[in-house]
N, C-alpha and C positions, 0 to 999 in steps of 0.2 A: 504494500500500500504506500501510496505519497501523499506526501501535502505541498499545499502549494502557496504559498507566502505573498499577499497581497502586497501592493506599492501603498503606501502612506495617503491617504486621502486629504484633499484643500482644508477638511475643520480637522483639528486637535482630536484624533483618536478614533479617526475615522478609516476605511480604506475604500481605494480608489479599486472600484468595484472592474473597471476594463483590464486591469490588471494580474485578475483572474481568470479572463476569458484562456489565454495560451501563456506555454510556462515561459517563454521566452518573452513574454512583455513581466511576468511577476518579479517578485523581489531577487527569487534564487534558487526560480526555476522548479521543477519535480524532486522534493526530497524525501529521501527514502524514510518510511514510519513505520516503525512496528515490526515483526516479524510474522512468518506465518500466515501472512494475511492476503494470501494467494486465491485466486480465483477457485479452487480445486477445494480451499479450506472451508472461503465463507460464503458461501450462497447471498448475502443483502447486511449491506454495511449504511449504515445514515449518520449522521453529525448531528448533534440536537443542542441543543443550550445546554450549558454550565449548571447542573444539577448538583452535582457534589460541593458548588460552592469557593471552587479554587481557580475560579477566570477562565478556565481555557473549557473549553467546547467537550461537553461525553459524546458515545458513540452508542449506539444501538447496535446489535450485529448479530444474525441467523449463520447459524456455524452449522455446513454440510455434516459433520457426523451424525448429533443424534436431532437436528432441527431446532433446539432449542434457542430463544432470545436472550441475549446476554446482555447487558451493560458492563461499557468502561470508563473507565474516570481516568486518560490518559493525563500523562506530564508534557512539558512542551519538547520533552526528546522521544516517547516510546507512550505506546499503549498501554503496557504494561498486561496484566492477568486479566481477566475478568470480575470484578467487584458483587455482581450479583446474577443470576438468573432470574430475570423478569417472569419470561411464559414457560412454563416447562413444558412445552407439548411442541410435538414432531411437529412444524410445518409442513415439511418436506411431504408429509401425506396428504395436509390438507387441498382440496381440489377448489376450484376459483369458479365462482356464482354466473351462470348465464346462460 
């Protein structure tokens, strides 16, 4: 998995949202995040607001082995573990309404 490091935005603490479109306009490009975190490992990864309360963004993520939803409460170098198991039920089985 990457991240990608927004350019500094015109107000104080802001960022300049065009900057995230491609890694070569961002601050320093695709940088490598976390381990593990291969296409192969996690089926649906999301970025959600700072739950944990320590500034930097958690991650929502469905890990192919047993389906389950996890949260993490990454640091600004690594992911780190998984802090909790949100849904403990197989996704991977569940079938899509239509």
């Amino acid at each position: 998995m990457y991240v990608r490091h927004g350019r500094p935005g015109p107000v104080s603490g802001s960022v300049d949202l065009v900057s995230l479109k491609h890694a070569a306009d961002s601050l320093n490009g695709d940088v490598g995040y976390g381990t593990n975190w291969s296409e192969a490992n996690v089926a649906t990864a999301l970025g959600i607001p700072d739950v944990s309360g320590d500034g930097i963004p958690d991650i929502w993520a469905r890990l192919r082995s047993d389906g389950a939803t996890r949260i993490y409460n990454p640091s600004r170098t690594s992911t780190g573990a998984a802090v909790k198991v949100v849904l403990n039920v197989d996704w991977n089985q569940i079938k899509a309404f239509g």
